[in-house]
C-alpha positions, 0 to 999 in steps of 0.5 A: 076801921084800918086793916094791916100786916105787921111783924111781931117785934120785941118790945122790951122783954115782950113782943107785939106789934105796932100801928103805924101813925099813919093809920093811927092818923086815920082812924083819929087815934092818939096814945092813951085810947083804947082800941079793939083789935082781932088778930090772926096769923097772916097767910103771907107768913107761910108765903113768905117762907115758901118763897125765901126756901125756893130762893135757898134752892136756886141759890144751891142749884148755882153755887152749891158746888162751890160752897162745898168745895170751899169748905173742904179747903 
């Protein structure tokens, strides 16, 4: 059994997930085998999110100022 956290990528017209090979490697998977899978949304989507909105504010705290007067010129 491997456990992992991916992105949801676009795939053609779908979205999915892939497996990376060296995991693949481990389990002894190849393309073509069938694989059961249980998926859930990861907490790190939530953290991820969190942190990326406490770093738009730091960035405002410093250069908020200056963007706004850059965009009244």
């Amino acid at each position: 059994m491997i456990e992992t956290e991916q992105k949801i990528i676009q795939i053609g017209s779908s979205e999915g997930v892939t497996l990376p090979k060296k995991d693949l490697t481990k389990l002894g998977a190849k393309r073509g085998d069938i694989v059961k899978l249980k998926v859930e949304l990861s907490k790190a989507s939530y953290h991820n999110h969190k942190n990326l909105m406490n770093e738009y504010e730091a960035f405002v705290s410093v250069y908020g100022q200056t963007l706004k007067n850059l965009s009244e010129k």
